[in-house]
N, C-alpha and C positions, 0 to 999 in steps of 0.2 A: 822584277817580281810584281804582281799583282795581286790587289786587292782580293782576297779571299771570305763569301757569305760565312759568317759563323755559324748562321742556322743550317745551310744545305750543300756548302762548301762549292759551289759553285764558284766563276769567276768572272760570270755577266753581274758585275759590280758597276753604277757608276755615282757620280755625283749625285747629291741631291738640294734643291732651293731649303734655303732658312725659312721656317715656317714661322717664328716667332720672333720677339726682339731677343730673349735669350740665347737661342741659336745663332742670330748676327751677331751678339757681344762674344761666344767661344768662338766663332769664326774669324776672330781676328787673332786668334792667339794657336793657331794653327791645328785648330780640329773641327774637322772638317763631315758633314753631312754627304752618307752616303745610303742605295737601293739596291736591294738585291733584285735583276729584271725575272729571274727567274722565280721565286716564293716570295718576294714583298718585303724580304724584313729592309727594316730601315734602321738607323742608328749612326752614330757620331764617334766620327776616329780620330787618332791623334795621328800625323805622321812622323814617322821616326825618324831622327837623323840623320841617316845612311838617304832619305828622299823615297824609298819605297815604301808603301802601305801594306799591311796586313793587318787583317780584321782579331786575328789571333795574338798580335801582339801591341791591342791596343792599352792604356792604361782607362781603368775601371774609371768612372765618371764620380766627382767627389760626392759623399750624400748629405749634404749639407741642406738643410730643408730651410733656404732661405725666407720663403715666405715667413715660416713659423718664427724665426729671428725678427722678421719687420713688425710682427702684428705684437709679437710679448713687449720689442722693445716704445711702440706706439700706447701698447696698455701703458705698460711704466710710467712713459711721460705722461699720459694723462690722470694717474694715479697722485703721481707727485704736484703736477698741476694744482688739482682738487683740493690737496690737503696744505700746500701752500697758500691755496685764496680763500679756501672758510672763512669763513668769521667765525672769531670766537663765541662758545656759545655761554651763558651765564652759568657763572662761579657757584658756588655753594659755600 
């Protein structure tokens, strides 16, 4: 069975290079970057157990907006930082 385009359902599918370090870290966890030769689209499959790929039954990509996770949890720290090292300010 062969990899099948989602967009145009063709089957000049092939691999495609990791453009980022995200893409090498899922790359090793067996999904894999591929190019539709015919309309362009590009996108990240999972291969299924059976060792065949199909673009139609790939599992959907988690939407976990990790950035947004690193920058609150960086505010945080710096917040509690802050209020850890004030100084006190005068009593009343």
């Amino acid at each position: 069975m062969k990899l099948v385009c989602p967009a145009c359902n063709s089957e000049h599918v092939k691999r495609s290079r990791s453009r980022n370090a995200f893409e090498r870290f899922i790359k090793r966890f067996s999904r894999k970057a591929y190019r539709c030769l015919d309309c362009g689209w590009r996108g990240v499959v999972a291969a299924p157990k059976g060792g065949a790929l199909n673009a139609r039954n790939r599992r959907s990509p988690r939407k976990i907006p990790w950035l947004l996770i690193v920058i609150v949890s960086l505010l945080l720290a710096l917040f509690l930082i802050f209020f850890l090292t004030r100084e006190p300010g005068p009593t009343s």
